[in-house]
C-alpha positions, 0 to 999 in steps of 0.5 A: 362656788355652788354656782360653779357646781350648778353651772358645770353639771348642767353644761355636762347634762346638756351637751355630749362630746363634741363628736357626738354633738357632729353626729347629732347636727348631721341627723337632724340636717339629714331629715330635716332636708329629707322632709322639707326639700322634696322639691320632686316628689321622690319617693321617700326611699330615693329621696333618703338616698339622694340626700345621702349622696349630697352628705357623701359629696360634702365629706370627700370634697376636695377643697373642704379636705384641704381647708381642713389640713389648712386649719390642722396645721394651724394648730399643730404649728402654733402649739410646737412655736409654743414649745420651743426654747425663746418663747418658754424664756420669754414666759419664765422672765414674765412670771415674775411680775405675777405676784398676786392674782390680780397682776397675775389674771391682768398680764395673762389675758394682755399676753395671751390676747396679744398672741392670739391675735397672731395665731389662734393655736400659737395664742392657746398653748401660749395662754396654757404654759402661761398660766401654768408657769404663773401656778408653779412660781407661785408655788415654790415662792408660797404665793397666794394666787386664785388659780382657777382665774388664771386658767380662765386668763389664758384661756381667753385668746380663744375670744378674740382670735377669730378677728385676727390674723389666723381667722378661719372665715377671714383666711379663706375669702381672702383667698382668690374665687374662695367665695365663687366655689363656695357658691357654685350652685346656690347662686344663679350665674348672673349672682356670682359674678356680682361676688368679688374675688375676695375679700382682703384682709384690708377689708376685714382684719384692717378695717376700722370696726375690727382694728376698734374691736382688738384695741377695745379687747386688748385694753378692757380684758386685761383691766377687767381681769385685774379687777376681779382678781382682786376680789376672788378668794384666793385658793391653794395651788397643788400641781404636779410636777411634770419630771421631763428630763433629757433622755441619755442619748447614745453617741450619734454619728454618719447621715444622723448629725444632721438630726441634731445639727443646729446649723442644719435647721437653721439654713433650712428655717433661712431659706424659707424665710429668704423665700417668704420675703421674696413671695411678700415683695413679687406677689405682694409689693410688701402689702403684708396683710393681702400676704395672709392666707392659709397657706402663708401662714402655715409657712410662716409658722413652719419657718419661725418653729423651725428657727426657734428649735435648735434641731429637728429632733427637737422640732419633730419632738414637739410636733409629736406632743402637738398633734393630739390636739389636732384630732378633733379638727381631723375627724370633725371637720368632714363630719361638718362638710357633711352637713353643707353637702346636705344643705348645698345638695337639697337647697336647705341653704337657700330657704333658710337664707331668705327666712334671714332675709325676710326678717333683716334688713341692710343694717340689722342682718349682721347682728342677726349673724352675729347672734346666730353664729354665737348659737352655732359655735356652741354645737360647731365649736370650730371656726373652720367647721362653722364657715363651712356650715354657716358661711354660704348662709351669711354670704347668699343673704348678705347679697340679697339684702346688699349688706357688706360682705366684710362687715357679715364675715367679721359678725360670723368671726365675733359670734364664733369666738365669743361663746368658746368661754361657754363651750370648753372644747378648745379649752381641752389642751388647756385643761390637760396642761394646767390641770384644771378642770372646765368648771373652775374656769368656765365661772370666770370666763363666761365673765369674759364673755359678757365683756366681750359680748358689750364690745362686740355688740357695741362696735356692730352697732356703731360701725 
């Protein structure tokens, strides 16, 4: 495994946290708009301050705070539905089928696949415990199992996520007049109102491109898994037991029963599903892919982590040990809008659009996008952050060259998602449930990636 060793110190060599890397990406925006963007002539002290101001703007926007919430929540929610009872069963009844490391690496990516195409969060700590619980079987029953290409396995929602339905670029232009603020002051009047009010997810997450990319993932990376689980060395498994046991609760009584009442939780988790059904049938006419956005989604999550639950207590429990894998988003995420303040501000958006637009035509400007965003996501590990920075860019382009809008959106989501099997910030509440390390699962799932690469590519180029 030399290549493994090789491979992680390089990785660690080139790349600080993902912070720092924010921080970086901020300073080489700033000057680079500071030295190529004067457009007035301002002296070099009022231009700095100028500049400066457009970072500011873009850190405290308001609707960029509320996407930022939006995606927090996201995850939060995913990761507490993965806690819940129902779904760690439903875990425990899997692993028994995972009696070698080829069955064990084919059934984890199917199902971790599967889910994250639901929700990108939910998807990541359902892989997590998956492959986790897949160890611990194996342990007990001496089984000889690769460890390592498990942990790769359920890592590898973070691959197609983006094409799903808790798609970060997806979600929000599929929210009315997202696109037209977005654009506000980098297109002329007469150019936005050729954007449309947004783009469905009828356009996007429907449309036969991405329904063709999901089968062709769901079906090739789980047999491509099998395949090299079949002939990877098989390694010993030493976990350590994790001693949760039930805290010895002092007798509850008055207003605090409703704390732990199942009852309780059950008639809110109700209520708010009443309530969605409702929304889908009035607002909707039961059309369920134009019912995903954000917002929805959250609730959705909200209401199915609260039923699966048998309490609050245990609900509030669960978001406490969700929330720390939130905090790169909370303290991130501004540091990115940032960087669009700058680059709306000073109009860095607009030279770098037609530099895309000089070099691309109609048809090849989504694998230039497509080839570009896999870049980015190494340096803006986030698919919120990265439309944030990248999506005016597609969307200014796209316009000028008349290339779909949807067809650019989804090449953005395919770049983003596929180099998460290189860069392993998402894979931290992984590393941290599996006890593995990034260089035991990056070697597998850069393999993944190549996979994913042919399909992606392939089906850009064919539709």
């Amino acid at each position: 495994m030399s290549f493994t060793e090789k491979y992680s110190k390089t990785f660690k060599y080139l790349l600080p946290s993902p912070f720092t890397i924010a921080v970086v990406l901020t300073f080489i925006v700033f000057f680079t708009a500071l030295f190529t963007t004067n457009k007035e002539n301002q002296s070099f002290a009022s231009y700095s301050v100028t500049v400066a101001k457009y970072w500011e703007d873009g850190v405290w926007n308001n609707s960029s705070l509320v996407f930022t919430l939006q995606m927090m929540l996201m995850l939060v929610l995913g990761h507490v539905l993965a806690l819940s009872k129902p779904i760690n069963s439903f875990i425990l009844k899997l692993v028994k089928y995972c009696t070698n490391t080829a069955n064990a690496a084919g059934i984890v990516t199917l199902l971790t696949v599967l889910v994250s195409l639901f929700n990108w969060g939910l998807g990541l700590i359902f892989g997590a415990i998956f492959a986790r619980k897949v160890a611990e079987h194996a342990q007990e029953n001496n089984i000889s199992l690769n460890y390592s290409i498990i942990g790769a396995a359920g890592y590898s929602g973070l691959m197609v996520w983006h094409g799903g339905l808790s798609g970060s670029s997806l979600s929000k232009v599929a929210e009315n007049n997202h696109l037209k603020d977005m654009m506000t002051g980098l297109l002329s009047p007469e150019k936005l109102e050729l954007l449309p009010t947004r783009i469905s997810y009828w356009e996007t997450l429907g449309s036969s491109m991405n329904i063709t990319v999901m089968i062709l993932s769901i079906i090739i990376l789980p047999i491509f898994m099998y395949f090299v689980g079949k002939h990877v060395k098989n390694e010993p498994i030493q976990l350590q037991k994790s001693n949760v046991s039930e805290s010895n609760l002092e007798p509850i009584s008055g207003a605090e029963k409703l704390d732990y009442s199942r009852y309780f939780s059950l008639f809110f988790g109700l209520c708010i599903m009443a309530y969605l059904w409702i929304k889908i049938a009035r607002e909707n006419q039961f059309n369920l892919l134009d019912f995903f956005t954000p917002d929805n989604i959250n609730m959705l999550l909200l209401c199915l982590a609260i039923l699966l639950h048998s309490n609050f207590t245990k609900f509030l429990s669960a978001v406490d040990d969700a929330m720390g894998g939130a905090a790169g988003i909370l303290i991130q995420f501004p540091l990115y809008f940032g960087i669009m303040g700058i680059m709306k501000g000073s109009g860095l958006v607009a030279d770098i659009s037609n530099l895309f637009i000089s070099i691309s035509t109609e048809n090849s400007f989504p694998l230039y996008t497509f080839f570009s965003a896999s870049i980015i996501n190494i340096f803006v590990p986030s698919g919120g952050g990265q439309w944030a920075v990248q999506g005016p860019i597609v969307i200014q382009s796209a316009l000028e060259l008349g290339s779909s809008l949807p067809k650019n959106v989804l090449a953005l989501a395919y770049g983003d998602q596929l180099t998460n099997m290189l860069q392993p910030f998402w894979a931290l509440p992984l590393l941290g449930i599996t006890g593995l390390k990034a260089k035991q699962i990056i070697p597998y799932s850069v393999l993944l990636m190549l996979v994913g690469f042919l399909i992606l590519t392939t089906c850009l180029i064919l539709f």
